[in-house]
C-alpha positions as CSV (number, residue, x, y, z in Angstrom):
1,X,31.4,-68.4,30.7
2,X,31.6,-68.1,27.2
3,X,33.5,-64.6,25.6
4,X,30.3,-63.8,24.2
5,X,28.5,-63.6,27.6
6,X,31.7,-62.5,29.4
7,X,31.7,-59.2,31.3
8,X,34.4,-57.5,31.4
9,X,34.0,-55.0,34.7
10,X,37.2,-52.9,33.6
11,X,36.1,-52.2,30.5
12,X,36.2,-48.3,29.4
13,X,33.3,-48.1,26.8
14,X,34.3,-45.1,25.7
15,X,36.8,-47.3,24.0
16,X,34.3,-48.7,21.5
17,X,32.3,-45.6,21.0
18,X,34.2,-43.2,18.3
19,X,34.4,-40.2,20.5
20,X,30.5,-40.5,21.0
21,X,28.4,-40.6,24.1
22,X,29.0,-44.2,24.8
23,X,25.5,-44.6,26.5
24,X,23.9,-44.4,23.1
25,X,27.6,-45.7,21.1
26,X,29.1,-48.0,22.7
27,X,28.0,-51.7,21.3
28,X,29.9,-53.7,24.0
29,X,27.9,-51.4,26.3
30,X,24.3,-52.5,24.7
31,X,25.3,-55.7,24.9
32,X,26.7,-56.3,28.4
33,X,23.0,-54.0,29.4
34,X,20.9,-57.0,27.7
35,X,23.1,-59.9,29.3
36,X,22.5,-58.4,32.9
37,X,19.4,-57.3,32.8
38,X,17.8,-60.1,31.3
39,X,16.3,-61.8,34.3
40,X,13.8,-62.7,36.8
41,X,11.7,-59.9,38.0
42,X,10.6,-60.1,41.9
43,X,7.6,-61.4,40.9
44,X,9.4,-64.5,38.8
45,X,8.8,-63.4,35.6
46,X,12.0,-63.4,32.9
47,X,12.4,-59.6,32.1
48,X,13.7,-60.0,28.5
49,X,15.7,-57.4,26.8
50,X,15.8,-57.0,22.6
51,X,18.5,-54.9,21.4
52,X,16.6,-52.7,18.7
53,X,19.1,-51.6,16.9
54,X,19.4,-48.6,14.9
55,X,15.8,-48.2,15.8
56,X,16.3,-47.4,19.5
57,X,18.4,-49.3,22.3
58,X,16.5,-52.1,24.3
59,X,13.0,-53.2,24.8
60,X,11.2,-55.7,26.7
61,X,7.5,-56.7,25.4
62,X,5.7,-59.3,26.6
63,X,2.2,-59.3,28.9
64,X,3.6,-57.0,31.3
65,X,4.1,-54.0,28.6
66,X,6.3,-52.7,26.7
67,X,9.4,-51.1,27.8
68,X,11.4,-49.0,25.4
69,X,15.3,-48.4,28.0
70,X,18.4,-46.8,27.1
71,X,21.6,-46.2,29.2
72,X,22.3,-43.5,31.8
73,X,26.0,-43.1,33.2
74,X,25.6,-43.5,36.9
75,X,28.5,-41.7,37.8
76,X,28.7,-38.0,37.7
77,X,32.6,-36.3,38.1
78,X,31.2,-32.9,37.1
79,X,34.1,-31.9,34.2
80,X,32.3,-29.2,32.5
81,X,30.0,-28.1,34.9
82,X,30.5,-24.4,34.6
83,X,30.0,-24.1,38.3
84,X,32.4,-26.7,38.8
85,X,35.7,-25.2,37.0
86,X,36.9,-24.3,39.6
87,X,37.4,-26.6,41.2
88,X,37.9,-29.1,38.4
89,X,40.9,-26.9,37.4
90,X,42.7,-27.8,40.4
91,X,42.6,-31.6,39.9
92,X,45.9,-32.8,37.9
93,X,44.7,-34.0,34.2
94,X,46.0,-37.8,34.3
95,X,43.6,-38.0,37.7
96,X,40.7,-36.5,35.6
97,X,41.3,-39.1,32.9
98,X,41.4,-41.9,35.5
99,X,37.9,-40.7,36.8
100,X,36.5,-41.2,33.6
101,X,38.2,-44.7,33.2
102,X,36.8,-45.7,36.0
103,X,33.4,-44.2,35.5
104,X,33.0,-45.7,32.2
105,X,32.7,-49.4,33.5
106,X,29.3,-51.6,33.8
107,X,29.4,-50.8,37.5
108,X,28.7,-46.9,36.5
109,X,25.9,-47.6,34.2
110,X,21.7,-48.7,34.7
111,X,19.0,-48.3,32.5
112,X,15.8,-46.1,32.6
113,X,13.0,-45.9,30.5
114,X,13.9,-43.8,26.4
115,X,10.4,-42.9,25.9
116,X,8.9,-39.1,26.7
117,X,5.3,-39.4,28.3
118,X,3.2,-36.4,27.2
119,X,6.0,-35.0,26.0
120,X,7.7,-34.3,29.5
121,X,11.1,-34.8,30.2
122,X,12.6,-38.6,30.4
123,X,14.0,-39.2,33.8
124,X,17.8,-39.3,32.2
125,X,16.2,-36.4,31.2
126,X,14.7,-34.6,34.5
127,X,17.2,-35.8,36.9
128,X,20.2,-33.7,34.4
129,X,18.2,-30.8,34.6
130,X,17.1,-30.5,38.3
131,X,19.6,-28.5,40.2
132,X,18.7,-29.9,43.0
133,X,20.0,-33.5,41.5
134,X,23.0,-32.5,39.5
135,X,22.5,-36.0,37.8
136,X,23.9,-37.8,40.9
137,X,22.4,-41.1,41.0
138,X,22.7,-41.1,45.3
139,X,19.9,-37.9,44.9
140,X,17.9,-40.2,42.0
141,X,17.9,-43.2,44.4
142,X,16.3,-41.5,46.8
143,X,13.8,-39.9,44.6
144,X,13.1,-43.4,43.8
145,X,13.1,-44.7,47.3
146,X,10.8,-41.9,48.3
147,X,8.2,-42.4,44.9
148,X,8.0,-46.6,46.4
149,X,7.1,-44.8,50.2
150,X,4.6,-42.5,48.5
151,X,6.9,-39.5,49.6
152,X,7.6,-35.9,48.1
153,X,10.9,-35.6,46.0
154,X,12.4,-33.3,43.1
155,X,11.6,-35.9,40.5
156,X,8.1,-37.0,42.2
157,X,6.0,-36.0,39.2
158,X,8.8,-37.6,36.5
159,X,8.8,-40.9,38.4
160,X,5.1,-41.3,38.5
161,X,4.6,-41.3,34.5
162,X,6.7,-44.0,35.1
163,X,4.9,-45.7,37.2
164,X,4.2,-49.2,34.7
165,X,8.2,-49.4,35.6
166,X,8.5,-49.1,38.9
167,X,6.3,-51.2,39.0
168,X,8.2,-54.3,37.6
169,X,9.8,-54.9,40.8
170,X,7.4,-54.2,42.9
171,X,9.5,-52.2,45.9
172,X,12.1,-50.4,46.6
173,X,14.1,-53.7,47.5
174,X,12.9,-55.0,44.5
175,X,14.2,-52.2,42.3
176,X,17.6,-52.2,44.5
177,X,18.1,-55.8,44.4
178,X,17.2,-56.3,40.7
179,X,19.9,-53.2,39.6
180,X,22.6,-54.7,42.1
181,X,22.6,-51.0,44.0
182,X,22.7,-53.1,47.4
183,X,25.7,-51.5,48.5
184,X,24.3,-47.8,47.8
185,X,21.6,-48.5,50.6
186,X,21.8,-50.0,54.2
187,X,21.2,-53.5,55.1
188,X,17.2,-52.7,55.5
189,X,17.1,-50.8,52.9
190,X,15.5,-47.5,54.6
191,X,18.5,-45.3,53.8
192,X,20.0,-44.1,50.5
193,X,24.1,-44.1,51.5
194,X,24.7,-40.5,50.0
195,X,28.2,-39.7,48.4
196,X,28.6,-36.3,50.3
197,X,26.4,-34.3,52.9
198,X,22.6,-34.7,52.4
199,X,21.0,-32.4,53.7
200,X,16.9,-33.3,52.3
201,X,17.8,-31.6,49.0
202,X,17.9,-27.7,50.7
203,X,21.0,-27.3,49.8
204,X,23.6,-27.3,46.1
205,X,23.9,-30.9,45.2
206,X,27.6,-30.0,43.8
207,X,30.7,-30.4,45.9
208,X,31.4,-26.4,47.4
209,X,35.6,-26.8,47.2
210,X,38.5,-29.6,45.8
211,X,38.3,-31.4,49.4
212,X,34.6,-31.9,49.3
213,X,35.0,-32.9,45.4
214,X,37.6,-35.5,46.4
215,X,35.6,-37.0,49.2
216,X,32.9,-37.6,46.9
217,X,34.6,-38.6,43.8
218,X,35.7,-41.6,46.8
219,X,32.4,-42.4,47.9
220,X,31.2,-42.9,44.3
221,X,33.9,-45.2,43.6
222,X,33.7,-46.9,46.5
223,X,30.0,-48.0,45.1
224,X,31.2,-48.2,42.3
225,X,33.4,-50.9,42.5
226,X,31.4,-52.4,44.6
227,X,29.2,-52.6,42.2
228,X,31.4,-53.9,39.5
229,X,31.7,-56.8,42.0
230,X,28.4,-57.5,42.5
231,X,28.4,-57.7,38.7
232,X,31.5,-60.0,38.4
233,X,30.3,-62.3,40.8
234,X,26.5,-62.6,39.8
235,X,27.9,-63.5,36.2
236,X,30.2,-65.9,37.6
237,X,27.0,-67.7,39.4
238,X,25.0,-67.2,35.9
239,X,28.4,-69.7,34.4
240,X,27.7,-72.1,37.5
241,X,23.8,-72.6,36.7
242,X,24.2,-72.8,32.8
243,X,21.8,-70.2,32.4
């Protein structure tokens, strides 16, 4: 594979985003977004990705709609939560800075629809705000795997204005497969594989002491490099095919 459609899955983009948000900064970020997700839906049709610019992030236009995306980080280490200090105060400085390294890869980042509908929160948006969600993507895919069984979530109502999206890929699986989140689900894809104790969003979606933090700061990197894999491997096979 050519540099230019090289991923690098180590890569730290806030490296290349000037002490910015690297979701909306980073250009290596933008880029390596429109080189994966520009692809087959389920339903065989190419999903194609335009980088916009300074007039947005990506779009996709074509008979199926138009699709304004931006980044979200997937991961969430909680460093300035203010019901998280402390805890976060116990955990040595050089292991807070290696959480971010690794967060900051392709294997801790997806897209979701930029635009507000009716002026209503995005679901980047909604899913930061909801307490019940914390911004942790295990809690969002199961919102989403509940919205595809026609189920009852925190983000129920967010998801549906969305629906044109969701329906891209037709299914949950779909959705899963397309994303590369395989390995945050089980083999049938009935169950989200949570990154601490679920216990059907009743209780604090934040990690209640340093050992329950650590146990999930494991589990999300677990997925996470996992992930990153997935990534590495699917652009490998991309070289193979000459796409």
């Amino acid at each position: 594979m050519t540099n230019e459609n090289h991923i690098d899955i180590k890569f730290d983009f806030r490296s290349d985003a000037a002490g910015k948000d690297p979701d909306s900064h980073s250009q290596t970020l933008r880029r390596y977004h429109r080189l994966l997700w520009s692809k087959k839906l389920p339903d065989g049709t190419f999903f194609a990705l335009e980088d916009l610019g300074s007039k947005g992030y990506l779009r996709h236009q074509s008979a199926l709609g138009e699709f304004r995306l931006s980044s979200d980080t997937v991961f969430r280490a909680f460093p300035n939560h203010k019901k998280m200090q402390h805890i976060i105060t116990q955990v040595p400085e050089v292991d807070r800075e290696e959480v971010q390294h690794r967060g900051y890869t392709m294997g801790g980042m997806i897209l979701f629809p930029a635009v507000k509908i009716d002026g209503k929160q995005t679901i980047n948006q909604a899913r930061g705000m909801n307490a019940k969600i914390e911004d942790r993507f295990d809690l969002t895919l199961e919102c989403i795997r509940r919205y595809y069984n026609g189920e009852l979530s925190p983000l129920t109502h967010t998801l549906a204005r969305y629906s044109a999206f969701f329906l891209l890929f037709g299914d949950f699986r779909g959705y899963v497969d397309f994303f590369l989140l395989q390995d945050l689900v089980t083999n049938d894809y009935s169950v989200v594989r949570f990154w601490a104790p679920f216990h059907d969003f009743t209780t604090s979606a934040l990690p209640n002491d340093i050992d329950a933090y650590r146990r999930y700061l494991t589990e999300m990197f677990i997925w996470i490099d996992a992930r990153n894999q997935r990534i590495s491997m699917g652009c490998e096979l991309t070289q193979r095919s000459g796409a």
